[in-house]
N, C-alpha and C positions, 0 to 999 in steps of 0.2 A: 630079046633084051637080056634074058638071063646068060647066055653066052655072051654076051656085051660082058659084061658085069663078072662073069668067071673069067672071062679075059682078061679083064682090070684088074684081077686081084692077082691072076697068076702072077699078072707081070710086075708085080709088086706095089701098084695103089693100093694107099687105107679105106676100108668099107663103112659105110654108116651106120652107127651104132644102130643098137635096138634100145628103144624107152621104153618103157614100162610105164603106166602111172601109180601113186601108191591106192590110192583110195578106188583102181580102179576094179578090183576083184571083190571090196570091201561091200557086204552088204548093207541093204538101206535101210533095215532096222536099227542102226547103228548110229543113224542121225538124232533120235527119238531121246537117248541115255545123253549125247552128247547136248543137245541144244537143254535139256534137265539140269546138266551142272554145269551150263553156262550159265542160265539163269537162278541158280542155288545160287551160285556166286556174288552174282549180282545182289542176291539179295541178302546173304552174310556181309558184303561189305557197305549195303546199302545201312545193315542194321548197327553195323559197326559203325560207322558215322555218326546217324542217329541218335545213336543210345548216351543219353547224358551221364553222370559222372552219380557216383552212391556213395550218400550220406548215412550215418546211425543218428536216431534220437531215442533218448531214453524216456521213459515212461514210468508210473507206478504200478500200470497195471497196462493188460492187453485186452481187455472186455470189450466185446465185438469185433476185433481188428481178426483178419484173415488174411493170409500171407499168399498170395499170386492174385488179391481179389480185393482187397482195400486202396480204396486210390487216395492220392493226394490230389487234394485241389485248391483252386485260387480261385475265388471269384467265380466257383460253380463251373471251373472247366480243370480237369484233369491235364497235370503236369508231372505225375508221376504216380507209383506204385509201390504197397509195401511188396517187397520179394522173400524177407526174413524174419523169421520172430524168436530173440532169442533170451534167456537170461543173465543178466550179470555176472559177473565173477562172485558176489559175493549173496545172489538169489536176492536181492531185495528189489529191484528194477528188473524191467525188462524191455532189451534193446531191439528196438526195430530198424532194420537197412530197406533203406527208401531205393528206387532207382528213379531218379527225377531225369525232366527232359535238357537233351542236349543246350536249348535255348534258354534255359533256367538258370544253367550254372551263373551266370552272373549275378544273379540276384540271393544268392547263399551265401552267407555274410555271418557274422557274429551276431547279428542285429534281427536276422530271421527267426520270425516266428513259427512255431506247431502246437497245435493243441488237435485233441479228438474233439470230434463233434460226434454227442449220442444223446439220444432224449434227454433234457435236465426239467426240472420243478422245482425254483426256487422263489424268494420273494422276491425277484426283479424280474418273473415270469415265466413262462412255458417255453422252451428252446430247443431245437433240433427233432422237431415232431417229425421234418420230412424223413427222419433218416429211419422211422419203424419201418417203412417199404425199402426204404431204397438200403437201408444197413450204414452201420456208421463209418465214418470217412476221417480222413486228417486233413486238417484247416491250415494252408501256409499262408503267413503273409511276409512279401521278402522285401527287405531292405539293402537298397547299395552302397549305401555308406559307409557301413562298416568293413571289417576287413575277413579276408575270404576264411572258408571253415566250413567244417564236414563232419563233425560232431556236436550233436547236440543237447539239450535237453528239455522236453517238450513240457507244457503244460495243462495241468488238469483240469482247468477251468477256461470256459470260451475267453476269449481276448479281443480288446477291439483296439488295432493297432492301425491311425489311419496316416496316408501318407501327405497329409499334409497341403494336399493342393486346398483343399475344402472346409479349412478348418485353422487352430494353434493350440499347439500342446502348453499347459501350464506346470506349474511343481506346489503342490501344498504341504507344509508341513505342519503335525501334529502333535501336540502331546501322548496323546491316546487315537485308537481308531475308532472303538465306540463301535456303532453299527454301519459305519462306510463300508463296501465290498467293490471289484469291480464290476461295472454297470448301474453302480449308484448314479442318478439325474443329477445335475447340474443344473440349477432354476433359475430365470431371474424372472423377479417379479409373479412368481407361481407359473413359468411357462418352460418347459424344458427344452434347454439349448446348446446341452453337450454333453457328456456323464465322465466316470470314474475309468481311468484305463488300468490301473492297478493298483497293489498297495503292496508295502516291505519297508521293512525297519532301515534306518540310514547306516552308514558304515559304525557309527559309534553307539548302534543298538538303544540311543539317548532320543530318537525320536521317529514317527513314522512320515514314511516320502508316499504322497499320495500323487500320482500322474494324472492331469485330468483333462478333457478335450472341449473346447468349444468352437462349436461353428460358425462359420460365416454366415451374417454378416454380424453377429454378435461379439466376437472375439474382438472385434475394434474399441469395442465398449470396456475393455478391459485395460485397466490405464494403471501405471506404478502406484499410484496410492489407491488402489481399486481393494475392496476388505471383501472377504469368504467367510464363511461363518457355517457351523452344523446345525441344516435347519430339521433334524430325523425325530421322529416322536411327533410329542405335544407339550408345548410348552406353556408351563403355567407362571403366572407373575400374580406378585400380591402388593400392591403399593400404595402411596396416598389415593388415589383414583379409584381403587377396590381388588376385585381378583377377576383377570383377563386368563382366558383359554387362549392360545395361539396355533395353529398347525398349518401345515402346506396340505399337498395331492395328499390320495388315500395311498399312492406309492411312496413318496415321501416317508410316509408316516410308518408304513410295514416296511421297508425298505431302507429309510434313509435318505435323505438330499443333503445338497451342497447349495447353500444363497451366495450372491455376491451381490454388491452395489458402490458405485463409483460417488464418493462426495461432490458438492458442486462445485466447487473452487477445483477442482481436478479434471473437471470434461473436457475442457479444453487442452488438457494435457498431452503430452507425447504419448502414443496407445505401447503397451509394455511388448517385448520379445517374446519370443517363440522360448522355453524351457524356463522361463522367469519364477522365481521362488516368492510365493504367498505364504503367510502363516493363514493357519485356520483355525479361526477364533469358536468356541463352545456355543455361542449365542448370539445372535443380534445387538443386543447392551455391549457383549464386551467388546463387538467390531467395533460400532458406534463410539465405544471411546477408548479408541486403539490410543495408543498414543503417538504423537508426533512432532517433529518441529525438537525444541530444544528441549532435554530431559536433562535432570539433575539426579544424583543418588543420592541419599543423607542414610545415615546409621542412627537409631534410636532404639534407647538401652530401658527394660525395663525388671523391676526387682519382685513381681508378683505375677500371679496367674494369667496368662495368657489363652487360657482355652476359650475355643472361638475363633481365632483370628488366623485367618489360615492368608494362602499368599495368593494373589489377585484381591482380596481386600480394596475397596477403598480408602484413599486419602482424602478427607474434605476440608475445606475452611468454611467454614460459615455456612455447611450446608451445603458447598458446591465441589464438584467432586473437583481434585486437582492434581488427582498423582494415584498410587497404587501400590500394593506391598509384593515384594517380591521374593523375601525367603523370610522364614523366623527359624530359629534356631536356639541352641542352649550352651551356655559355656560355666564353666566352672573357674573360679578366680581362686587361684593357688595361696598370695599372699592374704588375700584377706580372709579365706576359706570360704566361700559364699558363690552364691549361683546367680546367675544374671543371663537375660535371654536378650541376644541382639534382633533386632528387624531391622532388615533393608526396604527401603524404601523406595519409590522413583515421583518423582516431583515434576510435572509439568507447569512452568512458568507460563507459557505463552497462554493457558488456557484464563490467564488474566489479564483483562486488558489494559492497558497503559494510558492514563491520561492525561497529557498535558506531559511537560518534561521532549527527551530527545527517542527518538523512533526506537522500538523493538531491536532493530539490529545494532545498535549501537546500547546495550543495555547491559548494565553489570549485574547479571541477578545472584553471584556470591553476592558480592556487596548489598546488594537488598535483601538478602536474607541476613547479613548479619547485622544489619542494622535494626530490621524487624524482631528480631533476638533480643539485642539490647532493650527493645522496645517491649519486650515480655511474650513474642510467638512461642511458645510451648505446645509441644504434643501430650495427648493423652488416651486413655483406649476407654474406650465408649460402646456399648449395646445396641447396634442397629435393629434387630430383631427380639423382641423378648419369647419369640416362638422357638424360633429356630438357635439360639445365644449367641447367633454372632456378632464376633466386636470388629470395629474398625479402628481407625487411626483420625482422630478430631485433633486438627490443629486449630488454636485460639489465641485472641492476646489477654494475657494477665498477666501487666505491666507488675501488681505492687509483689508477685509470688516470684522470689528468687530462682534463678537458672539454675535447674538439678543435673548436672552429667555424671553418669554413673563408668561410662568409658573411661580408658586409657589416656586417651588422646593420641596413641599409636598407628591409630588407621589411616589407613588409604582413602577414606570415604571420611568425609565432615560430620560431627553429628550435632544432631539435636535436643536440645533438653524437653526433660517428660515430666509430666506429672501422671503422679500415683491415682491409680484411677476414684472416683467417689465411694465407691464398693469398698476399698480400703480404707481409705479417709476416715468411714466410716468405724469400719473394722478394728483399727486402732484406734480412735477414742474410747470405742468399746473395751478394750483388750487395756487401753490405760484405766480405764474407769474400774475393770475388775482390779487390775490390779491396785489400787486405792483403797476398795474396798477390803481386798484379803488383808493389808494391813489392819484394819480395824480389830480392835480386841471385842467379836461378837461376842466368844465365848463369856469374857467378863461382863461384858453391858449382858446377857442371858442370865446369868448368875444373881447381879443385881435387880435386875427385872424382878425373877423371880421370888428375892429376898423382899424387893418390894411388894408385889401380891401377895406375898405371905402375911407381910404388915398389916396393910390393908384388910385383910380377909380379917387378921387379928381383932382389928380394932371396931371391924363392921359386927362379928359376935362377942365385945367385951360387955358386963352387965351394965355398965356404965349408957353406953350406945342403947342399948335395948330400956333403959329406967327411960335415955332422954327420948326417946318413941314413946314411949307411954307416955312421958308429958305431953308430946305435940299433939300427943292423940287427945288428951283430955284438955287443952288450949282451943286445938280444934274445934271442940266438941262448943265452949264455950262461945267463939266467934259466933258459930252457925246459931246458939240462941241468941246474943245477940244481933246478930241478923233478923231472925224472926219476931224479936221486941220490935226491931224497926219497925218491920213489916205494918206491923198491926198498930204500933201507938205513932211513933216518930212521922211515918209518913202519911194519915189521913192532917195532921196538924199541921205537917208542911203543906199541904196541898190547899187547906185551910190560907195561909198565910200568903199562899202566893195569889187565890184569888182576889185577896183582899188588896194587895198590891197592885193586880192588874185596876182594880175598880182606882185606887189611888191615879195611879198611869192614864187613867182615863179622864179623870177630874182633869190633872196637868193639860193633859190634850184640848182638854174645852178650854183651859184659860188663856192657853198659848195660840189659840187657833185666831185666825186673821180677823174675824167677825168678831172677836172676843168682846165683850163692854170695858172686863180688865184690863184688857193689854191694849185699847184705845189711851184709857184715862192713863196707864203706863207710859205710853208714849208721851201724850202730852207733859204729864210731867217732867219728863227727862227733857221735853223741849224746854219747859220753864225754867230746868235747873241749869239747861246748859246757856240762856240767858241770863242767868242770875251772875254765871260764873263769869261772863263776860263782862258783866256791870262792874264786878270786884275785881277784874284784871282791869281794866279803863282807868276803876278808881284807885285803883293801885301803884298805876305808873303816874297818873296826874299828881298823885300824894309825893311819889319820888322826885316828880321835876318842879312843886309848889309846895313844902313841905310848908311852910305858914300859913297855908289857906285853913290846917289845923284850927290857927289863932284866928286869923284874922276873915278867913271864910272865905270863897271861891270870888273872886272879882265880878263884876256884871259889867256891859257893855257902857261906854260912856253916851250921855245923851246930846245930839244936836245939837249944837247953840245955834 
């Protein structure tokens, strides 16, 4: 064969290459390095994949946070890790680079939250005991709503930020925050049924925005005219009825709550939206008569002391509340140089009921107030408490006391005429009365006073005075023996006289008495005389109508024939 094949080539046929293989001299140790960073590979790109997207959040502090060993978690499962622990630019924070999981990034929003969780001990209770074993950890809770972002700034205090399937977020607004914090309870009816998500001032630093959660199935219960009130402490009232202690839980009370309750005319109502804005009234009384329905303002001007009267004040009529004061203030009046303090007012109408006449809606209540004016409605500031000197606002009618307005009549707002309180009424009679008096010329009526005593005095030691005492005294003297002459002579002799009298009186008594023998034959007499008299009245008048029988003698009957 091989002369075959030398033959073939002499005569000029191509011969078949020689192949070589590459790996075939290559030893087999050599599989061991390679199949290693085949799967390095695999697993730097696996990691590469994986690895979700790094945020910073800022901090006040790093206390307990360790950097390759602090996890972030959701809901008790790790979705990331601190990797960095750094300081600010300017040392007062310090920033931590999270590396969150790839499946995460969507949920990293403007709206996400972080806070540390590490042991706390406050009055809304013990929190984050798990984390003495296990070490403290960062709490996200992520929101999709908002819009994406990678910088943050985390918060120092736990947060309960829920997502809403379970629940409806509200908006309270404050004057004050008082002792609310977040995780303050939200009660109704003394049962806790959502709490406080946070607390910060609004944009106009003029009031505080309180977020608050309640849960289903309770959240339904919460209706547009639904009233919030700070039920924290213990609340004491002292009124006609006596002194009431009031308080909720014992949390409540170290802690703070939040009451709400829905009026009746309202259950029925539309249930309010998700971020809907409540005021939070200080108390139970002042929810209870929040106002509503149709309000009025009036300006009432007054020229004397107002201490006392601060603003939520009462307005009443007749003892029933019907409005409420809203600012007091002080102004100075240029022309007349004199001080006058305005109060605003707010007047609830409807809280009167209408009798007879055209419906509520259809009701002009300017025109009934200024009719009621004419008709002598006057404000005045009045002493609700003689404890505590607070004054309110008592409106009354006293028709015959003229309309006092101390206003301009410049304003935007209607006002009311006032009367000066009784304290002053008072005050100035007094104030006229001295002055009345400083007119008097004391000092002269003193002068003569004493020119008089002087007289007096003169005349009680002149010898004159002193001679006529000695006489009274020896006058005196004389009475009393006359007196004693009585004694002895005058009165045994009247005494004398008068028994002899009585025996007199006595005699009369026996004569007069009915069995008498005298006052018998008396009587008879007086019957004989009162016949005699009638004999000389008969013969009296027969004399007048026979005056000849004189002569000729009384006629006698004629005889038979």
């Amino acid at each position: 064969m091989t002369d075959d094949t030398s033959r073939t080539a002499g005569q000029g046929q191509p011969g078949r290459p020689d192949v070589k293989k590459a790996f075939q001299n290559l030893p087999i140790i050599w599989i061991v390095p390679i199949v290693a960073l085949i799967i390095g590979g695999w697993l730097l790109w696996r990691d590469a994949v994986s690895k979700g997207p790094e945020v910073t959040v800022t901090f006040e502090t790093a206390e307990g946070l360790t950097a390759g060993k602090t996890a972030v978690r959701y809901r008790d499962v790790d979705v990331g890790q601190v990797t960095e622990i750094n300081l600010s630019d300017d040392f007062e924070q310090v920033v931590l680079t999270l590396r969150m999981n790839a499946d995460f990034e969507p949920y990293l929003t403007d709206k996400t939250k972080f806070w540390v969780v590490r042991p706390r001990v406050s009055a809304q209770g013990i929190s984050g005991l798990q984390t003495i074993v296990s070490g403290a950890y960062i709490e996200v809770v992520p929101d999709r709503s908002g819009q994406e972002a990678r910088e943050f700034t985390g918060s120092e205090e736990p947060e309960y930020v829920p997502d809403g399937s379970d629940g409806t977020r509200f908006i309270l607004m404050a004057e004050e925050l008082g002792s609310i914090a977040s995780g303050t309870p939200v009660l109704l009816r003394g049962v806790e049924v959502g709490e406080v998500l946070d607390t910060s001032l609004d944009t106009s630093a003029e009031k505080v925005s309180i977020p608050i959660y309640i849960r289903k199935p309770f959240d339904a219960l919460v209706k547009r005219d639904t009233r919030f009130w700070n039920s924290s402490g213990i609340s004491l009232d002292l009124n006609a009825e006596g002194f009431s202690v009031r308080a909720q839980s014992v949390r409540s009370v170290l802690a703070g709550g939040i009451n709400f309750y829905t009026p009746e005319e309202s259950l029925d109502s539309e249930t309010a939206k998700s971020d809907t804005v409540f005021r939070l009234n200080d108390n139970r009384k002042q929810a209870e008569i929040l106002a509503h329905g149709i309000t009025q303002k009036y300006m009432l001007y007054f020229d004397s002391s107002v201490r006392g009267l601060t603003p939520g004040a009462p307005v009443e009529f007749n003892g029933i509340r019907v409005g409420k004061v809203n600012s007091v203030n002080l102004e100075y009046v240029v022309p007349n140089q004199s001080f006058r303090v305005p109060v605003e007012v707010t007047l609830e109408p409807e809280r009167v009921q209408m009798v007879g006449g055209q419906g509520p809606e259809n009701t002009d209540y300017a025109q009934i107030m200024d009719v009621l004016v004419e008709r002598g409605l006057r404000a005045r500031l009045k002493t609700g408490s003689f404890i505590t000197g607070q004054l309110f606002v008592d409106l009354g009618m006293h028709p015959v006391t003229p309309a006092r307005y101390l206003g301009d009549g410049q304003g935007k707002i209607p006002e009311l005429p006032t009367l000066p309180q009784k304290i002053d009424e008072i005050s100035n009679s007094l104030s006229s009365l001295l002055e009345k008096v400083e007119t008097f010329p004391i000092e002269e009526i003193g002068i003569r006073l004493l020119g008089t005593v002087e007289g007096m005095e003169n005349i009680v030691t002149s010898p004159a005075i002193i001679e006529g005492m000695d006489s009274l005294k020896q006058a005196a003297a004389g009475v009393n023996q006359l007196v004693t002459n009585l004694d002895t002579s005058v009165l045994p002799a009247t005494q004398k006289a008068l028994e002899t009298a009585q025996i007199a009186l006595g005699g009369v008594r026996d004569v007069t008495s009915p069995s008498s023998p005298v006052r018998y034959n008396f009587e008879e007499t007086m019957k004989e005389l009162s016949a005699a008299a009638r004999s000389l009245r008969d013969l009296a008048e027969f004399l007048e109508q026979n005056p000849n029988a004189l002569i000729l003698g009384k006629p006698g009957r004629r005889e038979e024939e």
